[in-house]
C-alpha positions as CSV (number, residue, x, y, z in Angstrom):
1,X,49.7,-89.2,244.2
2,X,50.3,-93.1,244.1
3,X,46.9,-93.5,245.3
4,X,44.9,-91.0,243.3
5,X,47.1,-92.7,239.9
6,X,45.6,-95.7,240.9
7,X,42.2,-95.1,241.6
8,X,42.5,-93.1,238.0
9,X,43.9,-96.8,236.6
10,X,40.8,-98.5,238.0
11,X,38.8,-98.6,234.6
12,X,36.5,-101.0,235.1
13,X,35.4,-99.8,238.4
14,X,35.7,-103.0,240.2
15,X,38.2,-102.0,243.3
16,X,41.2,-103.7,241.8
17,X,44.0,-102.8,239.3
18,X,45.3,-105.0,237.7
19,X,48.7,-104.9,235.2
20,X,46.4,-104.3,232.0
21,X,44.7,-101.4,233.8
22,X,47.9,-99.8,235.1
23,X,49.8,-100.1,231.4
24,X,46.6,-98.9,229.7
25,X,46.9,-95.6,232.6
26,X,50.6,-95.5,231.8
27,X,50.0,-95.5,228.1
28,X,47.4,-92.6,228.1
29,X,49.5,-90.5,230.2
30,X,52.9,-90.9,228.5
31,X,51.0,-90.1,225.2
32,X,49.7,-86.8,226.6
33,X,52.9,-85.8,227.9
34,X,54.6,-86.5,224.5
35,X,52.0,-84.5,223.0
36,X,52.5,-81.4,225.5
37,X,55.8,-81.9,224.5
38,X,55.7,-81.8,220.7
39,X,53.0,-79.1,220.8
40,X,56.2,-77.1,222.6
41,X,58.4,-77.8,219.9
42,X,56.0,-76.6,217.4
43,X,55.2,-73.4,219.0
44,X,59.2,-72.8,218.1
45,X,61.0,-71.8,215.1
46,X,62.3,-74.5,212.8
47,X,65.8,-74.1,213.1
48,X,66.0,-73.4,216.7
49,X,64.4,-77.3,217.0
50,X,66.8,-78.7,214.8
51,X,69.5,-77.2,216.3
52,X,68.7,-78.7,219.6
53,X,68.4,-82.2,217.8
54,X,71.7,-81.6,216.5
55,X,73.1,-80.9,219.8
56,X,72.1,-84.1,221.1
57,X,72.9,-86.2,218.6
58,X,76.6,-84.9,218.0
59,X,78.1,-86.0,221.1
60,X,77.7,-89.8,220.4
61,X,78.7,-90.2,217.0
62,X,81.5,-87.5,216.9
63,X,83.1,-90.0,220.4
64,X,82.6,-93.1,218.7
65,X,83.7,-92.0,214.6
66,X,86.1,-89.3,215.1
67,X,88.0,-88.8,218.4
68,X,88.1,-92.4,219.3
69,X,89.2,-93.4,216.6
70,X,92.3,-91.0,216.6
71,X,92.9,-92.1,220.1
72,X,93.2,-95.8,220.1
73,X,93.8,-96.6,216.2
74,X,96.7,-97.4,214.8
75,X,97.9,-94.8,211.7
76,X,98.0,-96.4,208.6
77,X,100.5,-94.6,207.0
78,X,102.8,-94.6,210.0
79,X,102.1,-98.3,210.3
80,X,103.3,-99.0,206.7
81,X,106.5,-96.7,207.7
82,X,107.7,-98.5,210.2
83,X,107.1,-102.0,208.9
84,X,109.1,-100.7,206.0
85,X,111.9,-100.1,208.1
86,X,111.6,-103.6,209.6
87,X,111.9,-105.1,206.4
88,X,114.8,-102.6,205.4
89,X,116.2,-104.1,208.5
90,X,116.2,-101.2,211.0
91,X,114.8,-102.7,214.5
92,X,113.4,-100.9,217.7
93,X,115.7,-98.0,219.6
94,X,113.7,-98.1,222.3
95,X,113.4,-102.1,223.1
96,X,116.7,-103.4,222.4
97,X,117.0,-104.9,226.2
98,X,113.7,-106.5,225.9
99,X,113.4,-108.2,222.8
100,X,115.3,-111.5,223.9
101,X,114.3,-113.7,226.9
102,X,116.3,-114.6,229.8
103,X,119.2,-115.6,229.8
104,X,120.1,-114.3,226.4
105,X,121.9,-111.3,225.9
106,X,121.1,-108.5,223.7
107,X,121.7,-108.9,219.8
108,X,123.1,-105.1,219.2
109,X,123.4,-101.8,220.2
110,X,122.1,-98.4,218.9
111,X,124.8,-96.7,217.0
112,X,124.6,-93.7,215.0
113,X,126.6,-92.5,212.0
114,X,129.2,-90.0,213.3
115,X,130.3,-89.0,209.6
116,X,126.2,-88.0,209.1
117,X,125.7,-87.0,212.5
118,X,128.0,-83.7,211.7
119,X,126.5,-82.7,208.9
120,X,128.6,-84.4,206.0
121,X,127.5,-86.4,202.8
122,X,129.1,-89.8,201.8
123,X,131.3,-89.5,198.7
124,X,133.1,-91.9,196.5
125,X,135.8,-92.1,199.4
126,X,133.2,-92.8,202.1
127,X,130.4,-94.6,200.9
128,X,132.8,-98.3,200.4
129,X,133.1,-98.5,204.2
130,X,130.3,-96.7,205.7
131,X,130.5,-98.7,209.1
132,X,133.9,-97.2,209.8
133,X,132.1,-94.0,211.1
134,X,129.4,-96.1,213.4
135,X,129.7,-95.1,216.7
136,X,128.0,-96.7,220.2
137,X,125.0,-94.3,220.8
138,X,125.7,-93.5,225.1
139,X,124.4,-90.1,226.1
140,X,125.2,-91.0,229.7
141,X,128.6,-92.2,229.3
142,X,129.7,-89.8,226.8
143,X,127.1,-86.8,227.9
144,X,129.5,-84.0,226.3
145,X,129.8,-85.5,222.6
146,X,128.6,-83.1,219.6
147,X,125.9,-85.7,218.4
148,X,123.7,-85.1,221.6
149,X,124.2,-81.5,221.5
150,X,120.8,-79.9,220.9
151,X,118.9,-83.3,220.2
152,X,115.5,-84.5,222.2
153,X,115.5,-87.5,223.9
154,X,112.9,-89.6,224.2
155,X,112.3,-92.0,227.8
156,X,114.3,-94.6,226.8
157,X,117.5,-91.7,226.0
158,X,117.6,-92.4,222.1
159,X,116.7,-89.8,219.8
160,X,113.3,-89.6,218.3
161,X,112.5,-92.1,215.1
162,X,109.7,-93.6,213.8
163,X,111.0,-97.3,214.6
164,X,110.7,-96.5,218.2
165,X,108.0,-99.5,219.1
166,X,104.8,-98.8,217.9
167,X,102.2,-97.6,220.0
168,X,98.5,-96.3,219.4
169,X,99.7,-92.5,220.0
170,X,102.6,-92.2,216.8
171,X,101.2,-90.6,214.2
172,X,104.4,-89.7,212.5
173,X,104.9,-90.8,209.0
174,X,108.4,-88.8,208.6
175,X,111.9,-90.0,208.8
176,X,113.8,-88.8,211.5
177,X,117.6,-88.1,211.6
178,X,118.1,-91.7,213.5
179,X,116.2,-93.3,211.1
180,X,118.1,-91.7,208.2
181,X,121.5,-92.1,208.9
182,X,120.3,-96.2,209.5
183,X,119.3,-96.6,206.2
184,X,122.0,-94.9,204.4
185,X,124.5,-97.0,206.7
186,X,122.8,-99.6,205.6
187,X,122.3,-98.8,201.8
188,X,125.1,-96.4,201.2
189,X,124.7,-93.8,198.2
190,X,127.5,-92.4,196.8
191,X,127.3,-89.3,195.8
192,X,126.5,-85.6,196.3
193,X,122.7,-86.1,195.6
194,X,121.3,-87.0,199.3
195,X,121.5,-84.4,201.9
196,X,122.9,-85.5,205.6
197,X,119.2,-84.3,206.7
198,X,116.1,-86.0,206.0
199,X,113.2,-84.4,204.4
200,X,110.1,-84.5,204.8
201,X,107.6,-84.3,202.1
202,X,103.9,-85.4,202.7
203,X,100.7,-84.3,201.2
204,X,98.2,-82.4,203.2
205,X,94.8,-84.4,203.4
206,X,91.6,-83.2,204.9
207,X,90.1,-86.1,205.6
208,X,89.5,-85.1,209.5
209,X,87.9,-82.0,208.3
210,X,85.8,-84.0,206.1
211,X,84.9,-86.3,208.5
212,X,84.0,-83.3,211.3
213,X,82.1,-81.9,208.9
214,X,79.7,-84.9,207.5
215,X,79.4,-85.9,211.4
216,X,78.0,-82.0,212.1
217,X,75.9,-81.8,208.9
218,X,74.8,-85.0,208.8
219,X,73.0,-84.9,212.0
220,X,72.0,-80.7,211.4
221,X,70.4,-82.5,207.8
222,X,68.5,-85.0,210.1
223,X,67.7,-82.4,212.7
224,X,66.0,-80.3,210.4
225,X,64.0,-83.1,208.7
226,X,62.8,-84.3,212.4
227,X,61.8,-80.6,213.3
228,X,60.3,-79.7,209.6
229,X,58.0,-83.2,210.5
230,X,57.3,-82.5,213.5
231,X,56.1,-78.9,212.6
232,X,54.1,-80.2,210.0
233,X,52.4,-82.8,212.4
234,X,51.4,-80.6,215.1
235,X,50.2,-78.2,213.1
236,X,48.1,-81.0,211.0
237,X,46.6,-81.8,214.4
238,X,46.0,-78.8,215.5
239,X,44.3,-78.1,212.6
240,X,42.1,-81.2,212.5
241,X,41.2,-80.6,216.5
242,X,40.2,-76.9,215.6
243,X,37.7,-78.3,212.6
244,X,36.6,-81.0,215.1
245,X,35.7,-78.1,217.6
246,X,34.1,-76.3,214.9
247,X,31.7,-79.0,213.6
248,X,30.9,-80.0,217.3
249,X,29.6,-76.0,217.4
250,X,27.7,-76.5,214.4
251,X,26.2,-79.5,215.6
252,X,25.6,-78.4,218.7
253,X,24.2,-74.7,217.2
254,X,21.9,-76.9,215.1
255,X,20.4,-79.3,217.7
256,X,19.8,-75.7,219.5
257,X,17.5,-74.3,216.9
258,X,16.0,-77.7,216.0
259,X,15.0,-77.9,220.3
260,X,13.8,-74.5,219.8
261,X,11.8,-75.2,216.6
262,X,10.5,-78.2,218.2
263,X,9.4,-76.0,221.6
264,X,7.8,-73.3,219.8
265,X,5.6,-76.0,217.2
266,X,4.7,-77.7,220.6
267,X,3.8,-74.1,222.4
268,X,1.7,-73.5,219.4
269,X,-0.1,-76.7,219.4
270,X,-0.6,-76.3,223.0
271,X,-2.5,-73.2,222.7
272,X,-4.6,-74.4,219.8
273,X,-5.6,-77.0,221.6
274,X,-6.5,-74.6,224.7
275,X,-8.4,-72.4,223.0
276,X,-10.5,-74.9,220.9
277,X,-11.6,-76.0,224.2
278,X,-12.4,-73.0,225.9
279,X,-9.4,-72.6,228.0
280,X,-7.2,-69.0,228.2
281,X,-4.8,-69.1,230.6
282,X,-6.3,-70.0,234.3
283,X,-9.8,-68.3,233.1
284,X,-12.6,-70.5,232.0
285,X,-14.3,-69.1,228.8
286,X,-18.1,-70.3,227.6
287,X,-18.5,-71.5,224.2
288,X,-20.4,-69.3,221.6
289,X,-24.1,-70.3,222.0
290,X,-23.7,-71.7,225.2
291,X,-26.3,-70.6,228.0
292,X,-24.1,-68.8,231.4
293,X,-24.9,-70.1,235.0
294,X,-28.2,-69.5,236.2
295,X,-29.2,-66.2,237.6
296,X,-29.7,-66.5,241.2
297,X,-32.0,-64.2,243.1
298,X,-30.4,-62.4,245.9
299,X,-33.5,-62.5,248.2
300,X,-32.6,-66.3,248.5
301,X,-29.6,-66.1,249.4
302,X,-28.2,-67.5,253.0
């Protein structure tokens, strides 16, 4: 086959290929194979064309735009939550033995609020001296206490809050129980108006919907303008090709008659010509007032 291609490249008949000849070969066939291949397109229907378009330009953008992005981004509004808390002056659960270098010790301890912790609300009795009900958080050392009753753990054994340290997989943006009873240690409210649970109140948003959707129809859009030009192309081609074919039969039907025309004025001319000199065929004919041969007399004769 390598051979064969490269006699084929040899354009100028010379014996040797050179890098013009071979590009110029490479050229000509790569065009006819994309033309065998948009001719196949064409012979299908539009929308079974742009769907296969769409199918192979989803994958890339949807990685890239949509899932990626949820996988290694940070989330905003989770973000702003737990800087919030940092300013409000709640620190890490999860990191408290590795915030200091060696050899300094640790600056605190996780605590929770054992007056919140069961269920109760701070009152005008409570709320002056909120850190008398602080107790050291230890699950291991004090396993059978009410407070760890019934309540997951993460890794680290503290409970679940949004000031854990941030990583690229928290999407929460809702106060947990550990993060509540910090602030209202913290920033005591006395009162019956704030429940010993938080709640959580946040706004439904379909902005990953959205964004599916634009990167599906977006590319099904673009699809179907390919295919629709495509379509039109081949079939503008193929149309051109069949007129071409159709005026090289004309042409062809024409120089026909004109060769026959021409053959028949010359076979008529021909014979003209014969007969104005006597000639029919292979026969010799004498002209009108022309004496025959002499009569010869048969007693002569050898």
């Amino acid at each position: 086959m390598l051979v064969e291609d490269l006699a084929v490249s040899d354009l100028d008949g010379d014996g040797k290929v050179d890098a013009t000849e071979v590009a110029q070969h490479v050229v000509k066939r790569s065009y006819k194979r994309t033309q065998a291949f948009l001719n196949a397109l064409a012979e299908e229907a539009i929308l079974l064309t742009a769907l296969k378009f769409t199918v192979l330009l989803i994958p890339w953008p949807f990685y890239v735009y949509v899932f990626q992005v949820c996988w290694d981004c940070y989330d905003f509004e989770a973000a702003a939550a737990h800087e919030v808390g940092h300013l409000l002056g709640l620190s890490h659960p999860d990191t408290k033995d590795r915030e200091l270098r060696p050899p300094f010790t640790s600056t605190g301890q996780n605590s929770y609020n054992a007056l919140l912790a069961a269920g109760n609300v701070m009152n005008s009795s409570t709320c002056g001296n909120p850190w008398d009900y602080v107790r050291e958080w230890d699950p291991v050392g004090d396993p059978d206490a009410p407070v760890y009753q019934g309540v997951q753990l993460t890794a680290a054994g503290t409970r679940m809050a949004i000031m854990e340290a941030f990583t690229t997989h928290n999407p929460s943006v809702c106060l947990s129980q550990d993060d509540y009873e910090g602030l209202l240690t913290l920033y005591p409210v006395c009162g019956s108006g704030m429940p010993p649970e938080p709640t959580c109140i946040k706004t439904k948003v379909s902005i990953g919907a959205l964004r599916v959707s634009v990167f599906v129809l977006a590319p099904f859009i673009f699809s179907l303008l390919i295919a629709i030009l495509v379509h039109c192309c081949v079939e503008r081609a193929a149309k051109e090709q069949l007129d071409e074919q159709k005026r090289r039969k004309l042409e062809k039907r024409k120089e026909a008659r004109e060769a026959k025309r021409k053959t028949s004025l010359e076979d008529g001319t021909q014979e003209g010509s014969l007969a104005r000199i006597g000639f029919s065929g292979d026969k010799v004919l004498p002209n009108k007032g022309s004496p025959g041969p002499p009569a010869v007399d048969p007693l002569y004769v050898d």
